[in-house]
N, C-alpha and C positions, 0 to 999 in steps of 0.2 A: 825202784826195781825195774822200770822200765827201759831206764837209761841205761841201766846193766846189762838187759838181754840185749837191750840194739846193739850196745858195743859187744858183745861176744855176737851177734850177727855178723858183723861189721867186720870183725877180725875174721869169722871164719871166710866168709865170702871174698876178704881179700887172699886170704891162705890158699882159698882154691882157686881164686882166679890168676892168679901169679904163676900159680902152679903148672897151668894149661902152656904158660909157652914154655914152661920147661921138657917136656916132651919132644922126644926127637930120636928114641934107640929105644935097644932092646929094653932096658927097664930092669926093676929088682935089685936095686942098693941099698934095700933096707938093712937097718943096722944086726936088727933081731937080738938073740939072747944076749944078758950079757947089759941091759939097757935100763936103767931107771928113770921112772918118768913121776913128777911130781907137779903138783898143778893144785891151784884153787877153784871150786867147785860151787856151781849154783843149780839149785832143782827150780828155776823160773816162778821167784817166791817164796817158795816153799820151806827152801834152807841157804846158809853158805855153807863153806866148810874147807877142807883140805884133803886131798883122796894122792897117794901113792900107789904104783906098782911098780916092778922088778920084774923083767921079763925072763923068765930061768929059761926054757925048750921049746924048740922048732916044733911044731906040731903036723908040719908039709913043707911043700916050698915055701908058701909063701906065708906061714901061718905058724904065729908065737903064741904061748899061754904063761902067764906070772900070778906071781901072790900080788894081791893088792889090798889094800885097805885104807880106811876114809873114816874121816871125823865132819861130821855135822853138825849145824846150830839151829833148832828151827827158834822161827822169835811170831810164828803168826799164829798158835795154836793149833795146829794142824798135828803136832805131832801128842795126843793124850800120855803118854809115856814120861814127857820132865822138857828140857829145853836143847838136851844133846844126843846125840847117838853114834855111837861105833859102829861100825859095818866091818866085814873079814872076808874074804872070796877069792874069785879068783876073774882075772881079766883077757879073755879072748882078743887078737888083734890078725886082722887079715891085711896082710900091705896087697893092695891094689898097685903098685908101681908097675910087675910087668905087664897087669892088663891091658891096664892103662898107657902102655908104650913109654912113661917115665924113667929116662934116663940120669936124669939132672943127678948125682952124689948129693947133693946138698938139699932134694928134695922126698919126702917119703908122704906117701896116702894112704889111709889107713880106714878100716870099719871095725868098730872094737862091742866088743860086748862084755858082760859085770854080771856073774853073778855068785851070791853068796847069801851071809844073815848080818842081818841089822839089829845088835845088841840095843835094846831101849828104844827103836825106830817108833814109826807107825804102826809098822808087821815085821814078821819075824824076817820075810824073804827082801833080800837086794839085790836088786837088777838094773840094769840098765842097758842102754844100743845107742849108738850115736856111729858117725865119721869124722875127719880127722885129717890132721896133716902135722907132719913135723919141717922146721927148718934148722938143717946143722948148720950152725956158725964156723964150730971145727970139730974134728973127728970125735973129741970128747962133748962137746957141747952144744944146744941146739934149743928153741923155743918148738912149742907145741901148743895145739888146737881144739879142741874137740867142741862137738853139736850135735844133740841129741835128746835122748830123754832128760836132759839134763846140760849143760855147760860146763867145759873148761877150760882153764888158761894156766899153763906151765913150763918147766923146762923141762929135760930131758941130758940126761948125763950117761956116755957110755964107761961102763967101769972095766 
């Protein structure tokens, strides 16, 4: 499990360091509503899994909210409930692109938060916070990042 977090380390730190020379304009290309993002899921240990959202409404400039939801496996005992659990919420994402002066299209930075209920979990409540980046390949398609209370690695499909 260790080799696991390093490489979701590994990937985020190159996501964000690549990211820094893309900077150069006003910034705000994110893609926003409209956007599903799908990714496999590690709680550092604890669980894997597979965690979706869909990002439905702008919430500001710069700030989308979507349905999301995630399948779990824990296998270390940690979880007294059984071996799997469903979670249902909803996931916050703020793109940092115009603060951050990122112009790049093909780059977005993001700080996401989770929260909802975890069917069969540890506890009833699911949450989470992490940051983040996506990279679009093309206007539909794109890989993605995230680091936080938890790890992910996904793609990202605009519908």
């Amino acid at each position: 499990m260790k080799k696991l977090f390093s490489l979701f380390l590994t990937i985020a730190a190159l996501t964000f360091g690549t990211s820094a020379f893309a900077q150069s304009g006003g910034g705000g290309n994110y893609q926003g509503p409209g956007v599903l993002n799908i990714g496999l899921t590690s709680g550092f240990g604890d669980y894997l899994g597979v965690q979706a959202d869909y990002e439905i409404a702008q919430l500001g400039q710069d700030f989308t909210v979507g349905a999301s939801v995630a399948f779990q496996s824990w296998n270390d005992g940690k979880n007294d409930n059984g071996d799997t659990s469903f979670a249902v919420g909803a996931r916050f994402r703020w793109y940092a692109d115009r603060v951050l002066n990122i112009s790049h299209p093909k780059w977005d930075v993001f700080a996401n938060g989770d929260i909802g209920f975890n069917i069969n979990g540890p506890n009833g409540l699911w949450w989470g916070i992490g940051i983040g980046g996506k990279f679009h390949i093309s206007e539909a398609f794109g890989l993605q990042a995230i680091i936080g209370s938890g790890a992910q690695l996904g793609v990202t499909f605009q519908l």
